[in-house]
C-alpha positions, 0 to 999 in steps of 0.5 A: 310343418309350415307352408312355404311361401315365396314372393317375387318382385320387380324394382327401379326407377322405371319400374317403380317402387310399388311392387316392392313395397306391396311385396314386403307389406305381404311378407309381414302380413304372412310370416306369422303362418308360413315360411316366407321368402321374398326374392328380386326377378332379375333374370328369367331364366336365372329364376326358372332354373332356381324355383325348380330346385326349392319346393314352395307351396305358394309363388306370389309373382308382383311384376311389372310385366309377365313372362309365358314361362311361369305358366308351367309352374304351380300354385301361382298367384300374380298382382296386376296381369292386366294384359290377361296374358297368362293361364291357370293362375290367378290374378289380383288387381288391387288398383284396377277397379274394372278388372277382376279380385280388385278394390281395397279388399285386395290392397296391402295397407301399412300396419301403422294405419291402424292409427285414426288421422283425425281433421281440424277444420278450424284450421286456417293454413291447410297443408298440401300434399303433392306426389307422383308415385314412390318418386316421380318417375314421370317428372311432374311434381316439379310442374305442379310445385310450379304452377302453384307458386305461380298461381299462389294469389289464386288460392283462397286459403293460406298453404304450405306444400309438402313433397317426397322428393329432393328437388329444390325450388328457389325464390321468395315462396320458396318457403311455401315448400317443406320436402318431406323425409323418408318416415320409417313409419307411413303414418306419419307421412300423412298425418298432418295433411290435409289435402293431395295432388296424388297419382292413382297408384298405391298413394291414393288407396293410403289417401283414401284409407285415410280419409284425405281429400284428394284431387288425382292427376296423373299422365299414365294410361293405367292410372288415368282409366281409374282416376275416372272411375273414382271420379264418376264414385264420386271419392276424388276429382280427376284434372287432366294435364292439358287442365291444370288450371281447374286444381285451383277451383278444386282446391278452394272448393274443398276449403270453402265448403266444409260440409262438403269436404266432410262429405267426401272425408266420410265417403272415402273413409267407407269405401276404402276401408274394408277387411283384407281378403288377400290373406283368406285368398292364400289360404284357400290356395295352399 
């Protein structure tokens, strides 16, 4: 008989995204081996009446932020404790590089990358890629979109900026902006781009997997502690708000110099794509 297996997962505007879509990510990488359910954390105590009455082997909790409560239950694995609140479970931290069971070993990539994207660097308009999370809960890509068109004759390469969001953007370069529509398919989210402007949450490990160079910024805490890390790794360049104006040097950096962005495709490409681990983890567990 197979194992029972239930993942638990947290969503909204502020919350995010990302919790949820790693947590159906795991599903499918899991569904082949166990009986697999995947349930949206409400309600607490709603939660804890229920999880007594239903017997699974496993409980995969993917929240925002975490209750003492589970801690009375068993077989727990979490994603992200960063707190280091809770005992007797273990927990994964695939973003958070200075924290234990981290990296991209422990990072859910979508199935479809198991596509190549490959780089023409005879290419002489580049496409930019601008986002801030599943959908912008901070508000800045409106900021960035801005800056970009105000400073377009700064810019030593002819682009065209993709974003994932609705928002409209009026006069004359208006035309430099093409919003991106939700693919069903990740892949081709990002095939046909050649540079970003990312967060540092689940977008720049994609990015990364890819090989896509990056320039990171970001106003979260969390995210800002590892965009420092990849930059002293030496795979992106970090650019603090109150710095906008060095994006453009980074920019016309990575198109001047093709040795260099090759450099930095290859490094990235060797450091993010590594065998999952996650699977292996479960297994040991159950």
């Amino acid at each position: 008989m197979r194992k029972k297996v239930i993942i638990i997962y947290e969503k909204s505007k502020r919350i995010g995204f990302g919790h949820y879509t790693r947590s159906l990510r795991l599903k499918r990488k899991l569904i082949n081996k166990f009986k697999v359910k995947i349930y949206e954390l409400k309600n607490i105590n709603r939660f804890m009446k229920k999880i007594k009455k239903e017997k699974f082997n496993l409980l995969i909790f993917d929240l925002k932020n975490y209750s003492k409560k589970i801690e009375t239950l068993k077989n727990i694995i979490i994603f992200e404790d960063t707190k280091n609140k809770l005992k007797n479970v273990l927990s994964i931290n695939p973003l958070d590089l200075h924290l234990k069971n981290s990296g991209p070993k422990f990072f859910l990539y979508p199935e479809s990358f198991s596509k190549i994207k490959k780089f023409d660097y005879s290419k002489k308009k580049l496409n930019l890629l601008i986002v801030q999370g599943r959908n912008d809960s901070n508000n800045q890509i409106k900021k960035l979109v801005n800056f970009f068109l105000k400073n377009e004759n700064k810019i030593k390469f002819n682009f065209k900026i993709y974003i994932k969001v609705k928002e409209n953007f009026q006069g004359k370069n208006s035309k430099l902006i093409k919003k991106l529509p939700n693919f069903k398919n990740a892949f081709d989210i990002y095939k046909d781009i050649d540079l970003a402007i990312s967060g540092v949450g689940n977008t720049s490990f994609e990015l990364g997997y890819l090989g896509i160079p990056t320039i990171h910024y970001s106003i979260e805490k969390r995210e800002i502690v590892r965009a420092k890390i990849f930059q002293k790794l030496k795979l992106a360049p970090y650019i603090k708000p109150e710095k906008l104006s060095l994006l453009i040097k980074e920019l016309n950096k990575f198109y001047i110099n093709d040795n260099y962005r090759k450099k930095i495709i290859n490094k990235r490409l060797k450091f993010f794509r590594k065998k999952n681990y996650i699977e292996k983890l479960i297994n040991e567990i159950i």
